[in-house]
C-alpha positions as CSV (number, residue, x, y, z in Angstrom):
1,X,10.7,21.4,6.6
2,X,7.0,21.3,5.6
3,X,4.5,18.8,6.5
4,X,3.2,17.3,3.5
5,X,2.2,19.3,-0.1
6,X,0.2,21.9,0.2
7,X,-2.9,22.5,-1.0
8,X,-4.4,21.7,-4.1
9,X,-1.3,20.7,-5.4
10,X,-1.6,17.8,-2.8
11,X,-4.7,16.6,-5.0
12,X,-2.7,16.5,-8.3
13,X,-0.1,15.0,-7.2
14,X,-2.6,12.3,-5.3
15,X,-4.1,12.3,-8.6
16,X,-0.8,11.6,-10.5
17,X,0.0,8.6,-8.5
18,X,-2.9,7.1,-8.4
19,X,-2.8,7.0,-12.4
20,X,0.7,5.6,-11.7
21,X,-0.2,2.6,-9.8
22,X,-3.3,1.8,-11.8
23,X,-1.3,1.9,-14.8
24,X,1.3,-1.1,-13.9
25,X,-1.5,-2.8,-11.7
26,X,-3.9,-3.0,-14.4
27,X,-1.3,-3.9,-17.4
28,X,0.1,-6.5,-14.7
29,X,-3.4,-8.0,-14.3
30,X,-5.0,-8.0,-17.6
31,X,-2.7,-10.4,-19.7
32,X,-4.2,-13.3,-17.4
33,X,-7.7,-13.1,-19.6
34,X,-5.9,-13.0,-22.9
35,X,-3.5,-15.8,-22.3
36,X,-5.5,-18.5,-24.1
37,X,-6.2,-15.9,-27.3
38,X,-2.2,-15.3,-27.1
39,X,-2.0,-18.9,-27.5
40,X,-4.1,-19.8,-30.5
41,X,-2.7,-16.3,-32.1
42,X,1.2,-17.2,-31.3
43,X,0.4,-21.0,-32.2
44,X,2.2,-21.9,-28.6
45,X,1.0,-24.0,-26.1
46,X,-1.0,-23.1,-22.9
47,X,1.2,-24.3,-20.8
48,X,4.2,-22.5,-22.2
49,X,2.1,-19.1,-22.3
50,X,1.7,-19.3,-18.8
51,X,5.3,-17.3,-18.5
52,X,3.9,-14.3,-19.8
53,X,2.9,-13.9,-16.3
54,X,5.2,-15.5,-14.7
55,X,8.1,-13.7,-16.0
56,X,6.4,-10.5,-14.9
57,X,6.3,-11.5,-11.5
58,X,10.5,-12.7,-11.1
59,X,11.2,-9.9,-12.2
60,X,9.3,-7.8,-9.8
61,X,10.2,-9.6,-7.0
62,X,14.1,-9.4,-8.3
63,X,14.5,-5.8,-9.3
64,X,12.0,-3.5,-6.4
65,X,14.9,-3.0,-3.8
66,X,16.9,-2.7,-6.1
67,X,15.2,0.4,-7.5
68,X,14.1,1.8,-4.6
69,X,17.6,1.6,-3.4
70,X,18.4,3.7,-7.2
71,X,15.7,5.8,-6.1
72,X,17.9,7.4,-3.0
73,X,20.6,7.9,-5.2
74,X,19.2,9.5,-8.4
75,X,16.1,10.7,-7.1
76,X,12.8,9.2,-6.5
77,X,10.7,11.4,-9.1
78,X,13.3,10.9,-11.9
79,X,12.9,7.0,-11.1
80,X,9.1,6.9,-10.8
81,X,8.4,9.4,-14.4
82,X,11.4,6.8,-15.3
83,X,9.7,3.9,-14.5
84,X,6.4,5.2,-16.4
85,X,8.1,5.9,-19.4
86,X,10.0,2.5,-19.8
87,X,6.2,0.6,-19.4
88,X,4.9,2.9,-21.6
89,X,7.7,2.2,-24.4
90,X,7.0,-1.9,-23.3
91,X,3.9,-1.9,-24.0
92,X,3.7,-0.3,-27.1
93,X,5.9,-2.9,-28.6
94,X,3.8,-5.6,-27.9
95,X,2.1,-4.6,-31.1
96,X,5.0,-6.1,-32.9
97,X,5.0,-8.9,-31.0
98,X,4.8,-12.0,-33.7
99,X,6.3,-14.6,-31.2
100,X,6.4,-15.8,-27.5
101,X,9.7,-15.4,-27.4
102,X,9.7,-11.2,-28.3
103,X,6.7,-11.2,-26.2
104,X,8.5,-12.1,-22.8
105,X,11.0,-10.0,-23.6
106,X,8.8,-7.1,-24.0
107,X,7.0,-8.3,-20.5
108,X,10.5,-8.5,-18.9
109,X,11.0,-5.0,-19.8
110,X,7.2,-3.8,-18.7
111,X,8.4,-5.4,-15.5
112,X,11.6,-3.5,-15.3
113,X,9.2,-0.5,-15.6
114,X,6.7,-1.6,-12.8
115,X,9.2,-2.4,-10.6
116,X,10.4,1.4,-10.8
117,X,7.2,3.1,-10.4
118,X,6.1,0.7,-7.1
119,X,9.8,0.4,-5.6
120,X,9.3,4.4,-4.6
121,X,5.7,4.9,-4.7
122,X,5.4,4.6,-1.0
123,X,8.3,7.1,0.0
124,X,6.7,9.6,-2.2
125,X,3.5,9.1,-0.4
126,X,4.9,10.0,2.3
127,X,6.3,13.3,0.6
128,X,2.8,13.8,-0.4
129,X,0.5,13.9,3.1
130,X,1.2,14.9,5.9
131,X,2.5,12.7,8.7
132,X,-0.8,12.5,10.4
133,X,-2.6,11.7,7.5
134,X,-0.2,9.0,6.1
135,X,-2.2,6.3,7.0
136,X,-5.1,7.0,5.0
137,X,-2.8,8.0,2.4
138,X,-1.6,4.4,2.0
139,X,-4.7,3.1,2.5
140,X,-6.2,5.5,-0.6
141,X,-3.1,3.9,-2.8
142,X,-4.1,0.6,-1.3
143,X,-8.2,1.7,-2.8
144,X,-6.2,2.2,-6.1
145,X,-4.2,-0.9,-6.0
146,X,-7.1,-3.1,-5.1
147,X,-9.6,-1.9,-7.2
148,X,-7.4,-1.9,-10.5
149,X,-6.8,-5.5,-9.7
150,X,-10.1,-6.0,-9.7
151,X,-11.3,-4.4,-12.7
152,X,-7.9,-5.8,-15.1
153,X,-9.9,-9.0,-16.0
154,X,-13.0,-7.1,-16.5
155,X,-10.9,-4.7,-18.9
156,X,-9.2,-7.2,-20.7
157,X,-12.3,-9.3,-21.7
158,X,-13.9,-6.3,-23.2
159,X,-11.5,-5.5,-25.1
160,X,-10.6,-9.0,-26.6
161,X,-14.5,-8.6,-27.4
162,X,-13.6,-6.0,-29.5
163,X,-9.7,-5.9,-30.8
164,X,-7.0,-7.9,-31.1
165,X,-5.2,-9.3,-28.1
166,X,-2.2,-6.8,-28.2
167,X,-5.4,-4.0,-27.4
168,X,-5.2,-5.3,-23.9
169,X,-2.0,-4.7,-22.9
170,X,-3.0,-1.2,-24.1
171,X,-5.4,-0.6,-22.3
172,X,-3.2,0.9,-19.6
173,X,-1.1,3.8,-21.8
174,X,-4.2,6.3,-20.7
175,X,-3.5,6.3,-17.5
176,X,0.5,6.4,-18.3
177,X,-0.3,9.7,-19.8
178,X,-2.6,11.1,-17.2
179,X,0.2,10.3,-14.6
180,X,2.9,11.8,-16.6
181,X,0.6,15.1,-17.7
182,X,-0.2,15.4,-13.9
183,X,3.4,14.6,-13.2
184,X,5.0,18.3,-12.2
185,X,2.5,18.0,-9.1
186,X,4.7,14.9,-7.7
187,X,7.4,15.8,-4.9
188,X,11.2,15.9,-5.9
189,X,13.3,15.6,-2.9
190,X,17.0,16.0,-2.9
191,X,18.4,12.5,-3.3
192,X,20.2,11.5,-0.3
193,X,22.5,9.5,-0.8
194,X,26.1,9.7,-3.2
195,X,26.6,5.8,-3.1
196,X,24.6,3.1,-5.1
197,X,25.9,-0.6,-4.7
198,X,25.8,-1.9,-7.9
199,X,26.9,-5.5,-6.6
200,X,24.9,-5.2,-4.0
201,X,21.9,-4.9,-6.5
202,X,22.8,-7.5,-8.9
203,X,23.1,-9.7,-5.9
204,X,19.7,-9.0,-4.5
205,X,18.0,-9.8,-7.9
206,X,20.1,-13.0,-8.0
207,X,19.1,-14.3,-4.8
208,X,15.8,-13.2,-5.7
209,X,15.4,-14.9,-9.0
210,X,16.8,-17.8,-8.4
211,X,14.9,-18.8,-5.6
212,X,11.9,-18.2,-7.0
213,X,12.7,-19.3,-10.2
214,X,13.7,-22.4,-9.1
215,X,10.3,-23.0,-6.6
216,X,8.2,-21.9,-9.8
217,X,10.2,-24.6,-11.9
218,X,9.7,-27.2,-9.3
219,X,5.8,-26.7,-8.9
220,X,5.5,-26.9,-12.7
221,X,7.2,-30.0,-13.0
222,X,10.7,-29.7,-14.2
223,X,13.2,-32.0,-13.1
224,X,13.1,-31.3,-9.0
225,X,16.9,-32.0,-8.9
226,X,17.5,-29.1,-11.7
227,X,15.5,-26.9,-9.6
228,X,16.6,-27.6,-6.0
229,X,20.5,-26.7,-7.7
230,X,18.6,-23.3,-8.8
231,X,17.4,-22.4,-5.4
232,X,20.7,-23.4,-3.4
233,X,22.1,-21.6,-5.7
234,X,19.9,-18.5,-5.0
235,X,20.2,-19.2,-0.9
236,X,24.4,-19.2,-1.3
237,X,24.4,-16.1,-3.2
238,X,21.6,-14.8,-0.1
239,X,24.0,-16.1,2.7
240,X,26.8,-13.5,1.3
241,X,24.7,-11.2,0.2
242,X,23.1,-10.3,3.3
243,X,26.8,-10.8,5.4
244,X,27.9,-7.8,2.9
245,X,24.6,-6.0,3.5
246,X,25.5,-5.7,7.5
247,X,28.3,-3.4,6.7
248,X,26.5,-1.3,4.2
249,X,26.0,2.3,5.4
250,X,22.9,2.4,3.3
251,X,22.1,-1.2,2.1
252,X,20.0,-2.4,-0.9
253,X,18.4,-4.9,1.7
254,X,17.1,-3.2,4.6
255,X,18.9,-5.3,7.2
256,X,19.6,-1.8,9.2
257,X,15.6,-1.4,9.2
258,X,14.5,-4.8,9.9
259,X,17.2,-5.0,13.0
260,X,14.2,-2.7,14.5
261,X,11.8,-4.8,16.4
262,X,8.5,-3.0,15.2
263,X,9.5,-3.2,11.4
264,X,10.8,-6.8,11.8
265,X,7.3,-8.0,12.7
266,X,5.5,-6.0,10.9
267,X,7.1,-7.6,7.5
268,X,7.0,-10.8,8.9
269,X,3.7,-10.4,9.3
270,X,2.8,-9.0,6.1
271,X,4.4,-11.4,4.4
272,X,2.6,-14.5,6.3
273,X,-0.8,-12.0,5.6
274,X,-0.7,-12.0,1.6
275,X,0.5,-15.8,1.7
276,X,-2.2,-16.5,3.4
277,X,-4.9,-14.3,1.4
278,X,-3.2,-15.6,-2.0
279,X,-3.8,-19.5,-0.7
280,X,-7.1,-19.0,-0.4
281,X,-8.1,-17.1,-3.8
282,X,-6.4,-19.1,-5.7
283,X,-7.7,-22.3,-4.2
284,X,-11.5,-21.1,-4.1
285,X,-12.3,-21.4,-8.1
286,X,-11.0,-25.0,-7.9
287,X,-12.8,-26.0,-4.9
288,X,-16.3,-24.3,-6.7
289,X,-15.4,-26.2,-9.7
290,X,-15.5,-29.4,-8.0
291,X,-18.9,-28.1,-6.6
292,X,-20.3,-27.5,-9.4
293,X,-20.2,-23.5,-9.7
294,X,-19.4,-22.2,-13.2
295,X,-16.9,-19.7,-14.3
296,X,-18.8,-16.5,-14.5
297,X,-20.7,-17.7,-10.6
298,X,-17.2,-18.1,-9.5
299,X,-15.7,-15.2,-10.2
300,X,-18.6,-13.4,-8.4
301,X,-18.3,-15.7,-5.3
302,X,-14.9,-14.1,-5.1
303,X,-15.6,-10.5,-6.1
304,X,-16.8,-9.6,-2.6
305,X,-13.1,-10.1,-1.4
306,X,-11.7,-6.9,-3.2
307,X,-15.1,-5.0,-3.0
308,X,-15.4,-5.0,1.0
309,X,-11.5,-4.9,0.9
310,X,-12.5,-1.2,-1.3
311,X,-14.6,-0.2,1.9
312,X,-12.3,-1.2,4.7
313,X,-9.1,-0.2,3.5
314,X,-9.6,3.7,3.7
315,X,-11.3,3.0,7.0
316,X,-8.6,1.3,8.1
317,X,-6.1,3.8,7.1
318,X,-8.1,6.7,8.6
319,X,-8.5,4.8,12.3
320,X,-4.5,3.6,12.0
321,X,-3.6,7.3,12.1
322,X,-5.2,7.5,15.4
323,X,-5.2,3.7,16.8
324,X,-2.5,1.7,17.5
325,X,-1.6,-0.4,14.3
326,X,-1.0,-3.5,16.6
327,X,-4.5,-3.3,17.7
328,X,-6.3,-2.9,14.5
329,X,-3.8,-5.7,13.0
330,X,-5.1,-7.8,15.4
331,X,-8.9,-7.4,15.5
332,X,-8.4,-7.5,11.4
333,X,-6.8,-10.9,11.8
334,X,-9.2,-12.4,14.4
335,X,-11.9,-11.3,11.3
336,X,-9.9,-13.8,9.2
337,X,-9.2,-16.3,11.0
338,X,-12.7,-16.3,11.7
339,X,-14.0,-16.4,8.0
340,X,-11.2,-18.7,6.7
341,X,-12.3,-21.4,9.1
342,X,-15.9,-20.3,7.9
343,X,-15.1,-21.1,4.2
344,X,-13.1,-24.6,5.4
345,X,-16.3,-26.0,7.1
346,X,-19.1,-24.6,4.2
347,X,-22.0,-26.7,3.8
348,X,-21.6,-29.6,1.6
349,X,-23.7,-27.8,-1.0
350,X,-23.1,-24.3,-1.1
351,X,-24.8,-21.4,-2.4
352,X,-23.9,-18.3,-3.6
353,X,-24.6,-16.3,-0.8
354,X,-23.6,-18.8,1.4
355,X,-19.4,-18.5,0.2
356,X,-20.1,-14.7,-0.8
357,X,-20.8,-13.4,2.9
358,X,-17.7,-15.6,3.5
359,X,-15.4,-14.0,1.4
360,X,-16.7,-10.3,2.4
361,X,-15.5,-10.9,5.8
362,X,-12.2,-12.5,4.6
363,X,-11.8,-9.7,2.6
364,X,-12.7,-7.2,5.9
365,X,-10.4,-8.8,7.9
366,X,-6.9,-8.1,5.7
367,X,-8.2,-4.5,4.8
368,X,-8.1,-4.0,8.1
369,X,-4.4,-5.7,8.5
370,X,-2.9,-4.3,5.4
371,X,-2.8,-0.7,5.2
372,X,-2.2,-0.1,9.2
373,X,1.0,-2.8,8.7
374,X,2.3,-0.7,5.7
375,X,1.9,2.9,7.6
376,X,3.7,1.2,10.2
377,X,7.1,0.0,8.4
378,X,7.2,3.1,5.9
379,X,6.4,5.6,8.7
380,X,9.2,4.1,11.2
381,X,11.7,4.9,8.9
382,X,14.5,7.4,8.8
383,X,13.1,10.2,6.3
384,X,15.9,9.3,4.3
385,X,15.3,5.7,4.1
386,X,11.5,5.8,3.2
387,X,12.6,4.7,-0.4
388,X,13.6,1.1,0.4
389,X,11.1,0.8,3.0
390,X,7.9,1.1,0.4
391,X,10.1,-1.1,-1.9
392,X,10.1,-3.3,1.3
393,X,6.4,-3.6,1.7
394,X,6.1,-4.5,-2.3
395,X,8.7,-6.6,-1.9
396,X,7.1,-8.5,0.5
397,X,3.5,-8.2,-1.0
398,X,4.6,-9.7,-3.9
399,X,6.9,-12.3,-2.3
400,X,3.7,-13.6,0.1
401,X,1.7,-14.0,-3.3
402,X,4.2,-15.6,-4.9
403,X,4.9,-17.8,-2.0
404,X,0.8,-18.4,-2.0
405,X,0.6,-18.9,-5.9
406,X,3.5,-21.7,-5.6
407,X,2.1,-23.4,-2.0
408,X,-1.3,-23.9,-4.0
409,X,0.8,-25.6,-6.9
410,X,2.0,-28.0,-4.7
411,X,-1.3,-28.7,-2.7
412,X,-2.9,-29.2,-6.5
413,X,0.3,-31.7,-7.3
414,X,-0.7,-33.5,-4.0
415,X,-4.3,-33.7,-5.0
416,X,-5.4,-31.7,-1.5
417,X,-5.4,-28.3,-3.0
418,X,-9.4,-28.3,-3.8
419,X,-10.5,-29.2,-0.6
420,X,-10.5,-27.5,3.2
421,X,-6.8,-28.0,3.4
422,X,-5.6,-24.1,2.0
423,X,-8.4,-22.7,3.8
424,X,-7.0,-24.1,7.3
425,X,-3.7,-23.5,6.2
426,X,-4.4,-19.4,5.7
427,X,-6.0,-19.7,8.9
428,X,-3.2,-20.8,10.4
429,X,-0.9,-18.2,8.9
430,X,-3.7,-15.9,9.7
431,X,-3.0,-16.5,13.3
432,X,1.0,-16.3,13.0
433,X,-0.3,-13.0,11.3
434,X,-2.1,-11.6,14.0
435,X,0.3,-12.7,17.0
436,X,3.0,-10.5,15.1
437,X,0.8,-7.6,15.3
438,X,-0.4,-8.0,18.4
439,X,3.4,-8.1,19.9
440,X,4.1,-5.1,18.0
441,X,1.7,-3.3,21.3
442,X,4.4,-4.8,24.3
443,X,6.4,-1.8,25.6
444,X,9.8,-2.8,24.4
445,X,8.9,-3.0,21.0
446,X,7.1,-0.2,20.7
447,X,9.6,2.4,22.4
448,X,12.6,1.4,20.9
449,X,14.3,4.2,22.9
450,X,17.5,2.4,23.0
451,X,18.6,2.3,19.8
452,X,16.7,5.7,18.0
453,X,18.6,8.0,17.0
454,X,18.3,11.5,17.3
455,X,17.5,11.9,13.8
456,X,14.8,9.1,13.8
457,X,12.9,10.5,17.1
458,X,10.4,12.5,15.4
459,X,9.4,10.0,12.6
460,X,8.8,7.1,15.7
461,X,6.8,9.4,17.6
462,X,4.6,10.3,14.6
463,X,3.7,6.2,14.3
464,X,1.1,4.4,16.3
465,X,2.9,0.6,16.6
């Protein structure tokens, strides 16, 4: 079986997905600058426009195993062009949108889209380099990712300086159709699998939703009874779920990856990583506020973050093809732990420079984390499980942030959200971060010889742990 795409259809099909992921990054991003024009336009309040975004993210976190899990069985080109297609349609009826209510409908349904395109994004990376250049693969998608993150609110405000607010959702449809022009470069594999459980799905997006749905609901200030109910609710319907996924040949919920060791910690730690990074950013513009910085000096107090994450990342992917992900994981982390208790103790007036070097080094730190962490779980899987192990790593990308987004809510409720209390808090998960990747480098864990399979030899020895 060959190594990778050849040569240069490699570079199209590089090129196709990284048009891809910029598309559903950047439509994902941008709505956040035209939420209070959405507002005034839709005559709603701000606080009720708010679930533009937040339905966007539910149903992410609800529907990527799910898909990626589709992805085995009908094939994970047909569910990425899919995926594409669907966000494309989405977005281009948000020019009819002439109420809130259409409007989270349509963002539901640009979700349902995103969530295909990034559940299998990662296994067809894989399909696209070969396995000695999959780190710096994933850490070129990771380049793509960030930087489109980046650049959304940048995006959006020019063109709400320019056109109407329905403009910036699309802004994205050009890359759409790069992706899809480029799109006969992308990898087909044979699907692998005859089997798809359908319960099992609905189940994992219940779980999902509800427990996130109701820690959203609480944070906002519903009634906390109400939403306590919602996320029981959500843990029952987990408890069975996950008994059922145990005897699942190929389950929705990787329980048969995450029994291994290496890929156990390595989502843990993940996880704990982008809770931690998503504490922190969005605590910092309310701690500047109190300090006096204004909008526009804000935002570039924080824009080093993503631009030295830009510079790292590839770096990082290139030395985690050679180095021992365990190793770099934990260097990376010692950089943040190091900068986050930095920005707790700044000086009682700050400059600009003096919270800007601060944030470059925060931003070091994970790049060097991130990407080594994410070669490790997608490259320690089964060839035919690579599917639900990238829509693992979103899963649990977006589930940190979320997790972030909501623990900030609550320190703001508390009135200690502005202050050095999230910045010691991501420290502290920055530490729990690094001591899962340093444990990755005992022996036991990193020659699971005991329980590989013949079929699985090849892909652990092509990983550094």
């Amino acid at each position: 079986m060959q190594d990778g795409l050849p040569l240069p259809r490699r570079y199209a099909a590089i090129a196709a997905m990284s048009f891809g992921s910029a598309l559903v990054i950047i439509d994902g991003g941008v709505a956040n600058v035209a939420l209070p024009t959405i507002a005034h336009d839709l005559h709603v309040a701000p606080s009720s426009v708010v679930s533009i975004v937040t339905i966007y993210q539910v149903m992410l976190v609800m529907l990527m195993l799910p898909f990626s899990g589709l992805g085995e069985r009908i094939g994970l080109k047909r569910t990425y062009q899919g995926g594409q297609l669907i966000f494309t349609v989405a977005t281009l009826l948000c020019f009819f949108a002439k109420s809130l209510p259409f409007l989270l409908i349509v963002r539901a349904v640009q979700a349902i889209g995103a969530a295909a395109v990034l559940s299998v994004a990662s296994a067809l990376i894989r399909q696209i380099y070969p396995a000695n250049h999959l780190g710096r693969g994933l850490a070129i998608n990771s380049v793509v990712v960030t930087s489109s993150a980046a650049a959304a609110p940048t995006i959006g405000g020019l063109v709400l300086a320019v056109a109407p607010w329905p403009w910036v959702f699309a802004s994205a449809i050009p890359f759409a159709l790069l992706s899809l022009a480029l799109g006969r470069s992308i990898p087909d594999p044979k699907p692998g699998h005859a089997h798809f459980d359908l319960a099992g799905a609905v189940a994992c997006a219940a779980m999902f939703g509800l427990v996130v749905g109701g820690l959203e609901s609480a944070v906002h200030g519903d009634s906390p009874v109400v939403s306590a109910a919602i996320v029981l609710v959500g843990v029952a319907i987990g408890y069975f779920f996950v008994r059922n996924q145990l005897g699942e040949p190929n389950p929705i919920l990787p329980v048969d990856l995450l029994t291994r060791p290496v890929i156990a910690l390595s989502a843990a730690g993940s996880f704990i990583a982008f809770t931690a990074s998503m504490t922190l950013l969005i605590s910092t513009p309310f701690r500047l506020q109190a300090l006096g910085f204004s909008a526009a000096t804000i935002g570039a107090v924080i824009a080093p973050w993503p631009m030295t994450n830009m510079i790292v990342a590839p770096l990082a992917g290139y030395l985690s093809d050679r180095i021992p992900a365990g190793l770099l994981g934990g260097v990376g982390m010692a950089v943040s732990v190091t900068a986050l208790s930095l920005i707790a103790f700044i000086p009682a007036h700050p400059t600009y420079f003096d919270m800007a070097w601060r944030m470059a080094l925060c931003g070091a730190g994970f790049g060097l984390y991130l990407p080594p962490n994410a070669r490790l779980i997608i490259g320690s899987a089964p060839q035919e499980r690579a599917a639900v192990a990238g829509g693992l790593v979103s899963t649990v990308r977006l589930c940190g942030q979320t997790t972030g987004a909501t623990l900030v809510a609550a320190l703001l409720a508390f009135g200690i959200g502005s202050g050095q209390v999230p910045p010691l808090i991501s420290a502290t998960l920055a530490v729990i971060a690094g001591v899962c990747s340093v444990a990755r480098l005992r022996p036991s864990i990193r020659n699971p010889s005991l329980t590989e399979t013949r079929n699985e030899i090849p892909t652990l020895r092509q990983t550094r742990y």
